[in-house]
KOLNUDO-380096 format. One record per residue (C-alpha): chain; x, y, z; residue number from 1. Coordinates in steps of 0.05 Angstrom, whole numbers, plus 32768, in hexadecimal, padded with zeros to 4 digits. Layout:
N
   chain     xx     yy     zz     n
       A      X      Y      Z   NUM
...
//
This chain:
377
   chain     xx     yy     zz     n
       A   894B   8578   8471     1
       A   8972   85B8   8486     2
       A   89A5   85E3   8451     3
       A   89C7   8597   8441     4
       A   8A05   859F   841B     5
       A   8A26   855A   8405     6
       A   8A63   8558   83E1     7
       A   8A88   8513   83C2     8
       A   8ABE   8523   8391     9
       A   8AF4   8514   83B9    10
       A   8B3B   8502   83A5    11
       A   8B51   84BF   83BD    12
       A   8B88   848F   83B4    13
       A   8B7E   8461   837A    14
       A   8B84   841F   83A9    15
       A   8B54   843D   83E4    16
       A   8B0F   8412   83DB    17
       A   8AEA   844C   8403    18
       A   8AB7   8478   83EF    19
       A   8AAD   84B1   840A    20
       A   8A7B   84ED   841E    21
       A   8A82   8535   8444    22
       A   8A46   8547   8456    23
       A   8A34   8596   8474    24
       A   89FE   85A2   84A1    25
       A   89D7   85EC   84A8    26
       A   89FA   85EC   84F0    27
       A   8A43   85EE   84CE    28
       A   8A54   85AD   84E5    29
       A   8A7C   857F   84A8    30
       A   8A77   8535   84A9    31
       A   8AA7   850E   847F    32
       A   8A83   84C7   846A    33
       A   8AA2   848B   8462    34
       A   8A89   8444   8445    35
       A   8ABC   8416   8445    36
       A   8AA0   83D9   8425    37
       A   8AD3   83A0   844B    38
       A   8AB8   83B3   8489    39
       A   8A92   836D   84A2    40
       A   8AC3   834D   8473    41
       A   8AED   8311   8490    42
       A   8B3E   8334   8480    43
       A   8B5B   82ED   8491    44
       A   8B28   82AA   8483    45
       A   8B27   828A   84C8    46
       A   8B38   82C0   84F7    47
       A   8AFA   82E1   84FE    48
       A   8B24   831E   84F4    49
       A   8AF4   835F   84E2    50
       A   8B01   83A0   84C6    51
       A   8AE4   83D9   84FD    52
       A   8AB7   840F   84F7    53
       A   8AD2   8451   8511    54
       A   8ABE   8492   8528    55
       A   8ADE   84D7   8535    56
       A   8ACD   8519   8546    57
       A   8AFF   8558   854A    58
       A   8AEA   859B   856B    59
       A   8B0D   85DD   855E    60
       A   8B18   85E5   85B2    61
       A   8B55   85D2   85D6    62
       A   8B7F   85DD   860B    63
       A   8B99   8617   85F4    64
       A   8B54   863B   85F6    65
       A   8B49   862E   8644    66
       A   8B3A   866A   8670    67
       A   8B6F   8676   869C    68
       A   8B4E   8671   86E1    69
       A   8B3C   861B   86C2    70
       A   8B7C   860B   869B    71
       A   8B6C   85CB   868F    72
       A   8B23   85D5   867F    73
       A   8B27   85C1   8630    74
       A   8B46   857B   864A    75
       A   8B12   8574   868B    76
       A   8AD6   857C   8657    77
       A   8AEF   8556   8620    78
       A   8AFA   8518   864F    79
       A   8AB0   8529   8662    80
       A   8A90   852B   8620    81
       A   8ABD   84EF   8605    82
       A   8A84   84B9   861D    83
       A   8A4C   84E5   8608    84
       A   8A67   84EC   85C1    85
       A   8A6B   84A2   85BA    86
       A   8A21   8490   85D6    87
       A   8A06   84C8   85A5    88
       A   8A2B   84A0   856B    89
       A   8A00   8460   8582    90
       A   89C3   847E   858B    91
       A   89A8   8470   8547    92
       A   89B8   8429   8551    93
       A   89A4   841F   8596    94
       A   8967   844C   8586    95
       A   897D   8467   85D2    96
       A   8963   84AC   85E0    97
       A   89A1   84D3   85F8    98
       A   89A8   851B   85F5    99
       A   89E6   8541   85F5   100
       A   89DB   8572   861E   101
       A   89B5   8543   8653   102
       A   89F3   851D   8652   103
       A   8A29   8556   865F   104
       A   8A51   8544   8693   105
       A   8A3A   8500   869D   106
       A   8A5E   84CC   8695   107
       A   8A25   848E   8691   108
       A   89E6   8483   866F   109
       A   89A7   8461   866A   110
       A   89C6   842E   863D   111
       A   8A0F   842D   8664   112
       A   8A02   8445   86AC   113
       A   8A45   843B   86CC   114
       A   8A80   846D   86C3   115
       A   8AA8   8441   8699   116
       A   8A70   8410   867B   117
       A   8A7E   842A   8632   118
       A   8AC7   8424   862E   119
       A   8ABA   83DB   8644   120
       A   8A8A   83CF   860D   121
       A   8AB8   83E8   85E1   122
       A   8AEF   83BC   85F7   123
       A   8AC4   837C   85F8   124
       A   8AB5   8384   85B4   125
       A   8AF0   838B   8595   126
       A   8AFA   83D9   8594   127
       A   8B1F   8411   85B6   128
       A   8B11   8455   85BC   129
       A   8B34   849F   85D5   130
       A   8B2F   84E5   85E3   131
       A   8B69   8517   85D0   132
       A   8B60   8555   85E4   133
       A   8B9B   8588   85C3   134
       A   8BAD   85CE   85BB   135
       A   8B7F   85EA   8595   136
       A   8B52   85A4   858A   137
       A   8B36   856F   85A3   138
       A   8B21   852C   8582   139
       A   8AEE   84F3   8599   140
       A   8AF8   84A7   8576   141
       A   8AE7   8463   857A   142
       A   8AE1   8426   8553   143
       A   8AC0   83E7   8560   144
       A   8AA9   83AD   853D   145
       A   8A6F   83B6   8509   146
       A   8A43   837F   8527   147
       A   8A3C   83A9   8566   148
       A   8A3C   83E7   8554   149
       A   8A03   8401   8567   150
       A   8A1F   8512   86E7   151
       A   8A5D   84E5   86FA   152
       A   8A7C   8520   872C   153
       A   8AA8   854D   8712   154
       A   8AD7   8539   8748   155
       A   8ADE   84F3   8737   156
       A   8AED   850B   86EB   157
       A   8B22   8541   870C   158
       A   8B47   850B   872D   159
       A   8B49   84E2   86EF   160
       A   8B5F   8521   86C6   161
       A   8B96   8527   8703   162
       A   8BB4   84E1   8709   163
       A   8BBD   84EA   86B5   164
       A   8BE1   8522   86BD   165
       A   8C0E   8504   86F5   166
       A   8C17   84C7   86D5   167
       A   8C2F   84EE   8695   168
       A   8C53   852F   86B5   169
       A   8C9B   850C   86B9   170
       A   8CA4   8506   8670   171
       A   8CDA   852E   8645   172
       A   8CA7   853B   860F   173
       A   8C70   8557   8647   174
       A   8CA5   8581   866F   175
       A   8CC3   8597   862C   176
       A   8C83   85B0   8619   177
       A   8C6D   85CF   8660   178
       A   8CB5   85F7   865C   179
       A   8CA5   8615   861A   180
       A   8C64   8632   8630   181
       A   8C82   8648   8674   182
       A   8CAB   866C   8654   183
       A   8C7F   8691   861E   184
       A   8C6B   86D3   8624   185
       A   8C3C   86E8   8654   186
       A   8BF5   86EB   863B   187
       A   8C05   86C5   8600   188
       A   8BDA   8684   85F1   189
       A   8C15   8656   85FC   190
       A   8C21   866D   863C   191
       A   8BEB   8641   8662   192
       A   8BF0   8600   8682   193
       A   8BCD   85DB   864F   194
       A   8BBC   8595   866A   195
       A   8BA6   85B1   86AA   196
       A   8BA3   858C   86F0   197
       A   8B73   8592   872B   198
       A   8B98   85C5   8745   199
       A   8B95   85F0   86FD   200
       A   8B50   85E6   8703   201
       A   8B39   85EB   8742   202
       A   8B68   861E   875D   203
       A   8B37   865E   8753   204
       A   8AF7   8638   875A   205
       A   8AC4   863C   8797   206
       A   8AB2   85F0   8796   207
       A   8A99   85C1   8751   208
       A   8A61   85ED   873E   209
       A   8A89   8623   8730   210
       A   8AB5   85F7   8702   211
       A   8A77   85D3   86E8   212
       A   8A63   8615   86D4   213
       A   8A9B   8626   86B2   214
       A   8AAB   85E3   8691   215
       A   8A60   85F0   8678   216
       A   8A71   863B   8661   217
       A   8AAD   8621   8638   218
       A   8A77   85E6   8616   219
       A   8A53   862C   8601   220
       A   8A7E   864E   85E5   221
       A   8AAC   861E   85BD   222
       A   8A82   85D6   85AC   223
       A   8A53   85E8   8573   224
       A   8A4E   85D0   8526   225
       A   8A75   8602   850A   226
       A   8AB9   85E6   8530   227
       A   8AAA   85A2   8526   228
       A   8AB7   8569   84EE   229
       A   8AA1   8528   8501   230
       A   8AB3   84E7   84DA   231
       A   8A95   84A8   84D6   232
       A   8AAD   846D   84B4   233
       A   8A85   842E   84AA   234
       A   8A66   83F4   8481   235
       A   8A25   8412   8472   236
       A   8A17   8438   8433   237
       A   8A26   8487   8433   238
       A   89DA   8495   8437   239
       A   89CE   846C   847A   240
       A   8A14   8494   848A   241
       A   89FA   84D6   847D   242
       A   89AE   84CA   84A1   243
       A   89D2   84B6   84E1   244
       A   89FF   84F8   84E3   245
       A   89C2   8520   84D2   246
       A   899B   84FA   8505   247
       A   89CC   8506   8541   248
       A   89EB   854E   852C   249
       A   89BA   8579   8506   250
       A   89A3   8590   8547   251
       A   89ED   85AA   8562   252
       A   89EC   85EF   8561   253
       A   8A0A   861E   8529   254
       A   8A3A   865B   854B   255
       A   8A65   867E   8516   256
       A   8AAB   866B   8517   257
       A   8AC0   862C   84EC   258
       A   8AF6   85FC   84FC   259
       A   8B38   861A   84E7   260
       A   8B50   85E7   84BB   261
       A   8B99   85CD   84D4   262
       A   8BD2   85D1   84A0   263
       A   8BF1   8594   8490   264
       A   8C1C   85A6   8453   265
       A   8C45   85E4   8467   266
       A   8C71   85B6   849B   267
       A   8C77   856E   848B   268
       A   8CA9   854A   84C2   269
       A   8CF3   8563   849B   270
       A   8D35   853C   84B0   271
       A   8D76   8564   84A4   272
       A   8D98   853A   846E   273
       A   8DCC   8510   848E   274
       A   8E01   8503   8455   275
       A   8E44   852B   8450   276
       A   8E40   8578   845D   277
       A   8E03   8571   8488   278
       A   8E05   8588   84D5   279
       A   8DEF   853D   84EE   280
       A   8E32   8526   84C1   281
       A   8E5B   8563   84EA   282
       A   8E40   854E   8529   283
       A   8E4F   8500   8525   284
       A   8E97   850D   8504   285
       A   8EA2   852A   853E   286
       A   8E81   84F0   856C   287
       A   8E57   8529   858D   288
       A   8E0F   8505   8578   289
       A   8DF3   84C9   8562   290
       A   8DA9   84E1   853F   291
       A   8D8D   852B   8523   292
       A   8D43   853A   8511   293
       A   8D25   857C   8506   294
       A   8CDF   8581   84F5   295
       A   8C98   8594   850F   296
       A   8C76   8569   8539   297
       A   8C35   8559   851A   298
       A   8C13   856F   855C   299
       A   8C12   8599   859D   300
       A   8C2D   85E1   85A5   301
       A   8C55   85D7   8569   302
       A   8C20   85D4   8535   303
       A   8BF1   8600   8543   304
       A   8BCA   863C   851D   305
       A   8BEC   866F   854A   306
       A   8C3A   8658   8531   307
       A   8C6D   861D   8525   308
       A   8C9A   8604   854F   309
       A   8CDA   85E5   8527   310
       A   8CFF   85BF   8553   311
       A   8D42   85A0   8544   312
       A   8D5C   8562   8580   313
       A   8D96   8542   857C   314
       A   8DAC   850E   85A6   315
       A   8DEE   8516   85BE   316
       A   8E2C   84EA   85D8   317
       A   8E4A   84E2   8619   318
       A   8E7B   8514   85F4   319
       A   8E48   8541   85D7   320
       A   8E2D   8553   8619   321
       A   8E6D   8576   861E   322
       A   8E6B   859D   85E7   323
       A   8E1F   85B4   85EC   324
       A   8E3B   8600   85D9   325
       A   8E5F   85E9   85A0   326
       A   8E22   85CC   8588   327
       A   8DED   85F8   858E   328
       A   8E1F   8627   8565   329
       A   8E29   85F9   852F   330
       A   8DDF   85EE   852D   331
       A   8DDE   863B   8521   332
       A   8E10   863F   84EC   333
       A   8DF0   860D   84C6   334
       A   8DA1   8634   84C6   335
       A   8DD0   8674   84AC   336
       A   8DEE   8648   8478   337
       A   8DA4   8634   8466   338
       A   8D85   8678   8462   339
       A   8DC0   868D   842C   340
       A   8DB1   8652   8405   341
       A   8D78   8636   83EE   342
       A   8D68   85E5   83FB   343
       A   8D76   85B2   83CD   344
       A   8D3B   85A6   83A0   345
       A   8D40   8559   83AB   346
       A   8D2B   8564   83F8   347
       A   8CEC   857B   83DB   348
       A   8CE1   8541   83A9   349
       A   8CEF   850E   83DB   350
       A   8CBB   852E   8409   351
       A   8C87   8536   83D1   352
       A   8C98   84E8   83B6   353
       A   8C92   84D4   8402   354
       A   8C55   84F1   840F   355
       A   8C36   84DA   83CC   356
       A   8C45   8494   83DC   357
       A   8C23   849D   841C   358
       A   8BE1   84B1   8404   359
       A   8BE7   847A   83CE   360
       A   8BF5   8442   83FB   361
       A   8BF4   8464   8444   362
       A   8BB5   8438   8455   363
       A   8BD1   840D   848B   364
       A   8BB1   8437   84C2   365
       A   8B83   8421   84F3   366
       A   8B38   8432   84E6   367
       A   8B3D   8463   8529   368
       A   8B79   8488   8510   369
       A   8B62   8493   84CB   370
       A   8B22   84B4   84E6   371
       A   8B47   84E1   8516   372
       A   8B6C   84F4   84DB   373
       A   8B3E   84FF   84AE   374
       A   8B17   852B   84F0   375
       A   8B49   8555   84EE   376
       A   8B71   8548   8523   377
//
């Protein structure tokens, strides 16, 4: 076996019945184990109620890496990859011969030969699966139950990559986050349209081979072990784990560039304090809002290695609408008054005690979010 380096000291929360592995291959790629022993284990006598197995995988490419002649191209190739992914996770148990790069850009199999056949296994057995693709990553999952877990055109993949976009294009959050990059510098890496649309990516191409090509030149230079941690979280024990993963990724090649790990501790979600002398308190006094949050979102432009976004909303009154001037000035005054003094210390403890708690007793996630977390993403 390859340069195998396995690590399993790792800090958990007292109550979490897990155990737990990261495994590094010689290509770069990290695999974070997990046997969770209730897995198979009726959670409510009578109910036939199961505990899933899950799967994720998080790639240091996103949207915000796309050439500019195929914005979109990150998105377009992570849709394409996202049934691959999962058929290479069953290939051990199906003992199916698929190959990923036989498989790039297409969308069936040998073992599920229609477009969609997967996702419909999936569902019939009590799973669900996704594909996210973000700014700078994007992240493959699924779960299904343990007892079963075991070239489409490029047009008909653009038109689904379309209608999502027009189906999601009306939304403040969306054309919030379209604005900002609009309006970002030229030639900096937020000014893209990052989702992308058949017109983003088919606007300087010749026909589909030219964007095949360059959906395949992006694969090259971006999907390798070195940007990828892939988690896996199941009954078995962490040896049958660890075989599979070195079964179906010690052949991914190496490339140099790791995985930037994202921060999660610099920024945690921060409400301005809404008791007396805050700006919320101000605002409402006043009956010019009814909520205040400023924070950073957890994800999109505004997390991202390049910078932070901190963004303040308030939701205003019929009243406060006509005093939006006013407001943005207060909400000025009060970030001077900040910067001459320093915040309270309890702001601090309360974030520290909340996020304690959560890694104590945070454990009511589903199995698919808690390995997309743990991914990475």
């Amino acid at each position: 076996m390859k340069d195998l380096a396995t690590f399993s000291k790792i800090r958990k929360s007292r109550y979490d019945v897990r155990d737990y592995r990261i495994v590094n291959l010689h290509n770069g790629l990290e695999a974070l184990l997990v046997h969770d022993p209730r897995i198979s284990i009726k959670e409510i006598e009578g109910e036939g109620s199961t505990i899933l197995s899950a799967a994720a995988m998080c790639v240091g490419a996103g949207n915000i890496h796309a050439p500019t002649e195929v914005q979109g191209v990150a998105h377009m190739l992570g849709r394409q990859i996202f049934i691959t992914l999962k058929e290479l996770f069953l290939k051990e148990i199906y003992n199916t011969v698929i190959g990923f790069a036989e498989h790039m850009l297409v969308m069936g199999s040998k073992k599920f030969p229609g477009t969609n056949e997967f996702d419909r296994y999936i569902d019939e057995h009590g799973g669900s699966s996704n594909e996210v693709t973000d700014v700078e990553y994007t992240c493959y999952y699924f779960e299904v139950d343990p007892k079963f877990l075991k070239e489409e055109t490029l047009e008909q993949e653009l038109i689904a990559l379309d209608e999502e976009f027009e189906l999601d294009k009306d939304s403040v959050d969306r054309r919030l986050q379209h604005l900002r990059c609009h309006t970002s510098k030229l030639n900096h890496p937020y000014n893209k349209f990052l989702p992308g649309n058949k017109n983003s990516l088919m606007e300087e191409m010749d026909d589909y081979t030219h964007l095949r090509t360059k959906v395949l030149e992006f694969h090259e230079k971006y999907y390798y072990g070195a940007k990828m941690k892939f988690v896996i979280i199941g009954g078995e024990s962490l040896d049958v784990l660890q075989d599979w993963v070195v079964t179906l990724f010690d052949s991914v090649k190496m490339g140099s560039r790791r995985l930037q790990k994202r921060t999660k501790k610099a920024w945690k979600p921060f409400r301005i304090a809404q008791g007396p002398g805050s700006l919320f308190s101000l605002l409402k006094s006043r009956g010019w809002a009814t909520s205040l949050t400023a924070l950073v979102e957890e994800s999109g432009i505004y997390r991202t290695s390049i910078a932070y976004i901190f963004v303040i909303s308030i939701h205003l009154t019929h009243l406060g609408l006509q005093k939006v001037k006013d407001i943005i000035g207060f909400v000025y005054q009060y970030l001077k008054l900040l910067r001459k003094s320093s915040l309270p210390k309890w702001i601090f403890e309360e974030l520290k005690c909340i996020g304690k708690m959560d890694f104590i007793f945070g454990d009511g996630k589903s199995q698919l979010d808690y390995a997309a977390k743990l991914s990475g993403f």
